[in-house]
C-alpha positions as a Markdown table, in Angstrom:
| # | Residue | x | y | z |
|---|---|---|---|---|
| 1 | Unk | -8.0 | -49.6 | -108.0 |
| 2 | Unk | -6.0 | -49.4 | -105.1 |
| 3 | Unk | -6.2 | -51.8 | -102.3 |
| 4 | Unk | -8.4 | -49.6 | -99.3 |
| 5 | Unk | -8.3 | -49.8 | -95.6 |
| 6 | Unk | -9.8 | -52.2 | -94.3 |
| 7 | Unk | -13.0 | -51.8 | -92.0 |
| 8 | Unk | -11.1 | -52.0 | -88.7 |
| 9 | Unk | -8.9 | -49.2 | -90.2 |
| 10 | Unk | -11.6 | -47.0 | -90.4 |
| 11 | Unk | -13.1 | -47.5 | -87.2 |
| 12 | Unk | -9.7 | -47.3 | -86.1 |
| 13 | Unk | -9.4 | -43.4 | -87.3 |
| 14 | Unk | -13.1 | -42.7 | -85.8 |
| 15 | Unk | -12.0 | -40.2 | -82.8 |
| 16 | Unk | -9.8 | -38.2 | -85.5 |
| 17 | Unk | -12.2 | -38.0 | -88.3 |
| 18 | Unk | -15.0 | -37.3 | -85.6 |
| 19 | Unk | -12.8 | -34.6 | -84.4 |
| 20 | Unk | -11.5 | -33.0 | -87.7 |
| 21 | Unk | -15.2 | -32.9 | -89.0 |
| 22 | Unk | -16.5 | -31.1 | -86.4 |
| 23 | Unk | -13.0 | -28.4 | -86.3 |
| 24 | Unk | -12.4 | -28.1 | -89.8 |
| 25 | Unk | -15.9 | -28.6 | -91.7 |
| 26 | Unk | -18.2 | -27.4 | -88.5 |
| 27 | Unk | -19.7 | -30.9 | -88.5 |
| 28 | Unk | -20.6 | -31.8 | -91.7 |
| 29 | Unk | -18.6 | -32.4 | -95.4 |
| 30 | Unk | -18.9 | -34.6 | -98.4 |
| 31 | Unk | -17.2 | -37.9 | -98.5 |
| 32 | Unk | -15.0 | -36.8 | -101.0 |
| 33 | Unk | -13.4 | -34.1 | -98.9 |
| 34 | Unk | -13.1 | -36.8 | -96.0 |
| 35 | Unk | -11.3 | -39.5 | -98.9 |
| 36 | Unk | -9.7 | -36.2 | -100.0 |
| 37 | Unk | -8.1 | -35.0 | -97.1 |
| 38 | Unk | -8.4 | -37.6 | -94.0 |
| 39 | Unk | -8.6 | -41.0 | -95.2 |
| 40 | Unk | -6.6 | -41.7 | -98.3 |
| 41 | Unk | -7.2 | -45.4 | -100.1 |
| 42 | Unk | -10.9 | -45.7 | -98.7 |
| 43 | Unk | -13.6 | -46.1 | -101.2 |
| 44 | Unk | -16.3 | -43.8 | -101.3 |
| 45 | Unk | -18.9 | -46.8 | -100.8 |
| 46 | Unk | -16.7 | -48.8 | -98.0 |
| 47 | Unk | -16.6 | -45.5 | -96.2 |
| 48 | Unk | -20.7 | -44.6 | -96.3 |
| 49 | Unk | -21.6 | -48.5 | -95.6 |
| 50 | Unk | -18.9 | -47.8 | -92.2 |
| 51 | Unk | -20.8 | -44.5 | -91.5 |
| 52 | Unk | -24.4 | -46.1 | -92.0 |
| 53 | Unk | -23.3 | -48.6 | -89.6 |
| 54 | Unk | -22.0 | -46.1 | -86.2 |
| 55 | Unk | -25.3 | -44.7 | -86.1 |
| 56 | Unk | -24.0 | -42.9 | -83.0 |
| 57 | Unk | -21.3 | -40.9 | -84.5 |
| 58 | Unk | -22.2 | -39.9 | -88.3 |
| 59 | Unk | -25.3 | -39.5 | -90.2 |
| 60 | Unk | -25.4 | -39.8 | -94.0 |
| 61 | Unk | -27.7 | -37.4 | -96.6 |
| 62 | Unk | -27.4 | -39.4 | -99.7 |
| 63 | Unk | -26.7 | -37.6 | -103.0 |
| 64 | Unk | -27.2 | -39.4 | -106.6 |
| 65 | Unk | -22.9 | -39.4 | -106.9 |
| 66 | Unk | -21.7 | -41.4 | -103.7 |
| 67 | Unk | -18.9 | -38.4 | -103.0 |
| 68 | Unk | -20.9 | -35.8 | -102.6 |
| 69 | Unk | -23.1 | -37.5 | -99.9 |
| 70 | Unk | -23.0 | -35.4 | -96.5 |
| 71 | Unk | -21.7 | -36.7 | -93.5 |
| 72 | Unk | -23.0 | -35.3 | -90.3 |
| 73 | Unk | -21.5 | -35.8 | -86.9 |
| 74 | Unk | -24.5 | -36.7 | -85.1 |
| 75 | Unk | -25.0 | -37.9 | -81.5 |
| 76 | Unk | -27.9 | -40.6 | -81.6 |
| 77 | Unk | -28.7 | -40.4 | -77.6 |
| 78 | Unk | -28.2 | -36.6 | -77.0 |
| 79 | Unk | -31.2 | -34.7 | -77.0 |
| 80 | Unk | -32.5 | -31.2 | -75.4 |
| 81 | Unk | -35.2 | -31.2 | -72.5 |
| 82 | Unk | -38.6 | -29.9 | -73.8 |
| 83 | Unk | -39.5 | -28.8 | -70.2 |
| 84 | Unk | -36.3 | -27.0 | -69.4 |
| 85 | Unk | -37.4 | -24.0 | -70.6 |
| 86 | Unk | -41.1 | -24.2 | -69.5 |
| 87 | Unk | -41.8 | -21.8 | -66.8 |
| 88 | Unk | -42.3 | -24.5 | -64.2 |
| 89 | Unk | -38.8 | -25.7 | -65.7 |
| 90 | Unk | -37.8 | -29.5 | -65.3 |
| 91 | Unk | -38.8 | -31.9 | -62.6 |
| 92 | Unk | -37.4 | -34.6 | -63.0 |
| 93 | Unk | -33.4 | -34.8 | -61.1 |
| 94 | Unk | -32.4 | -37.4 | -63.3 |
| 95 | Unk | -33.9 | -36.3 | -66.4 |
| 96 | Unk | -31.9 | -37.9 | -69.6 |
| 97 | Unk | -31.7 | -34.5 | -71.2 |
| 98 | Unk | -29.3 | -31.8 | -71.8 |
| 99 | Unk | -30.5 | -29.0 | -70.0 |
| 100 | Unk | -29.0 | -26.0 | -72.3 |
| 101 | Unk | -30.3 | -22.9 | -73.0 |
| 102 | Unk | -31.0 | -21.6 | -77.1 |
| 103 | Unk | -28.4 | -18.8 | -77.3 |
| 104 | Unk | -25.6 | -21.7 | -75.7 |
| 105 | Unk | -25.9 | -23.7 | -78.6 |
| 106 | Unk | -26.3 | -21.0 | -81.2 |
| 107 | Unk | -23.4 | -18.9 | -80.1 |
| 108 | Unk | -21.9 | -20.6 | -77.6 |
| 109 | Unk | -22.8 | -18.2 | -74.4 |
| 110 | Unk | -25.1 | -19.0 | -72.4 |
| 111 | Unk | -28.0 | -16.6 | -71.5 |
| 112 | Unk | -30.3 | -18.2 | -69.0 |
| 113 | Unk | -32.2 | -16.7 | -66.4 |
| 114 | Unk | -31.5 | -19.7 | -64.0 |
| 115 | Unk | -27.7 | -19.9 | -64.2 |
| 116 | Unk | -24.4 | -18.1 | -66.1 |
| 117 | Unk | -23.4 | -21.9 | -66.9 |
| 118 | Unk | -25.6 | -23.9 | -69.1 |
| 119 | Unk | -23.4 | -26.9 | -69.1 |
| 120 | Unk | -23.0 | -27.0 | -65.2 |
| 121 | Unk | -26.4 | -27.2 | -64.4 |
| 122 | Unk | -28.0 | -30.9 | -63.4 |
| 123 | Unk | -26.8 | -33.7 | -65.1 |
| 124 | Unk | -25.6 | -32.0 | -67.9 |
| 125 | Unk | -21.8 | -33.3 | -67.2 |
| 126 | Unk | -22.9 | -37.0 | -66.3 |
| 127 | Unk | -24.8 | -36.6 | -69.9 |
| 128 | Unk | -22.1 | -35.6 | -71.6 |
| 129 | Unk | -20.2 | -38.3 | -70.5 |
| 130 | Unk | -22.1 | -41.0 | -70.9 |
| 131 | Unk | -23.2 | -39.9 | -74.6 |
| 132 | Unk | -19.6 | -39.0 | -76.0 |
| 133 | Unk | -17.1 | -41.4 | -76.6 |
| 134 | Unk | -14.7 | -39.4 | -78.4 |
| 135 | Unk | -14.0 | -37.6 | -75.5 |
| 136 | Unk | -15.0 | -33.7 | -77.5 |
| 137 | Unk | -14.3 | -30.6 | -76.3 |
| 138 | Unk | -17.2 | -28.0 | -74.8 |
| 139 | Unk | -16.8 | -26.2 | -78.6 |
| 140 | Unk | -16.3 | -30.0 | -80.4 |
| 141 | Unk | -19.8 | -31.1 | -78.2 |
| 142 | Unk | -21.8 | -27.9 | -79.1 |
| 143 | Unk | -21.2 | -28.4 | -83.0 |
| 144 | Unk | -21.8 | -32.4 | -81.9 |
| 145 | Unk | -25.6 | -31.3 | -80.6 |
| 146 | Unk | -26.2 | -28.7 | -83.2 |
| 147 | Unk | -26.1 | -31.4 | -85.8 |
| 148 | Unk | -28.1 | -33.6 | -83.5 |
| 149 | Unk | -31.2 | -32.1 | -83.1 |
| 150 | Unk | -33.6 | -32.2 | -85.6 |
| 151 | Unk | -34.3 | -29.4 | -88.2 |
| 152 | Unk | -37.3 | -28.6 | -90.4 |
| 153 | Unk | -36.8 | -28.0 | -93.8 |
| 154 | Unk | -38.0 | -24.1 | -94.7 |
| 155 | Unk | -38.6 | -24.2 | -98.0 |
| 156 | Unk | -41.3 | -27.1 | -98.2 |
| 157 | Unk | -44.2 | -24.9 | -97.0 |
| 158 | Unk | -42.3 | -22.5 | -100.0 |
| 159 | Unk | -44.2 | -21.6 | -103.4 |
| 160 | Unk | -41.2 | -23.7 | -105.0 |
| 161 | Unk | -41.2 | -26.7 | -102.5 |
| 162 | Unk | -38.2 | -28.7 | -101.5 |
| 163 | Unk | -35.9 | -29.6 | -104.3 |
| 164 | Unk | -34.3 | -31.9 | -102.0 |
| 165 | Unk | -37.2 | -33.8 | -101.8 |
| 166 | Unk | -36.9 | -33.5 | -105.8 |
| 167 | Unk | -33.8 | -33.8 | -106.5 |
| 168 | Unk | -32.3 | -36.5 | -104.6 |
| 169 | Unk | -35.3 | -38.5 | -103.4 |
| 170 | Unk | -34.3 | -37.5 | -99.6 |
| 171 | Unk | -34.7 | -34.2 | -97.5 |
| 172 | Unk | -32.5 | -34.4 | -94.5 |
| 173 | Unk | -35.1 | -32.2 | -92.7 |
| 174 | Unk | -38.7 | -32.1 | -91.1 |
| 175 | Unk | -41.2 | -31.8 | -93.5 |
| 176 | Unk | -44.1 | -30.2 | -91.8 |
């Protein structure tokens, strides 16, 4: 085989294949379109060990073949205020928590009753900050917490269950 990159060459290209995920594949891809098209001589299996270890910056849905695992850009520490959109609203002025409204992460406009700017509001810039190192766009970030928050999985209360669950011993979803 030939010789890979070595492990500080793929941390190395982490801002770029953090970036070209999220524009190209909308955050997520196998790892064989990543070997494929970003990072030529990596193995499939030195690449997922690299992603299993910045738990900040990817997550990894196994499949049975190693290359057509998932890869999520996910951001570990970036989560959505529960009480933001209760109707006393949030409290707390320093609260850890993006303060974004449904529609702005769906379709990227925000639709709140409180402001025009989602993102303005509170310490939604000072979050931002602190959470991305890659230094994303607004659009880049949005895809970024999409893919961060968790999701539940609609067909295990199905008649036919998750084949997921099934199939690959692993649901990347809520099971509830």
């Amino acid at each position: 085989t030939a010789k890979g990159l070595t492990l500080s060459e793929i941390q190395e290209n982490d801002a770029e294949l953090v970036k070209w995920i999220l524009n190209e594949k909308k955050g997520a891809c196998t790892v064989q379109e990543i070997l494929l098209e970003t990072l030529n001589g990596v193995s499939a299996e030195d690449f997922v060990a690299h992603a299993q270890m910045s738990l900040n910056l990817f997550v990894v849905i196994h499949r049975q073949d190693i290359q057509l695992s998932i890869v999520k850009v996910f951001l570990l520490n970036t989560r959505l205020c529960y009480y933001y959109h209760c109707k006393q609203g949030c409290s707390n002025e320093r609260c850890p928590r993006l303060h974004l409204c449904r529609h702005n992460l769906q379709i990227s406009a925000c639709q709140c009753k409180k402001t025009t700017d989602c993102l303005a509001l509170g310490n939604n810039n000072e979050i931002i900050k602190s959470r991305s190192s890659q230094a994303l766009s607004i659009d880049e970030l949005m895809v970024a917490i999409r893919n961060s928050i968790p999701t539940v999985c609609l067909a295990h209360n199905s008649v036919q269950g998750c084949k997921m669950a099934e199939e690959y011993e692993f649901c990347p979803y809520i099971h509830m």
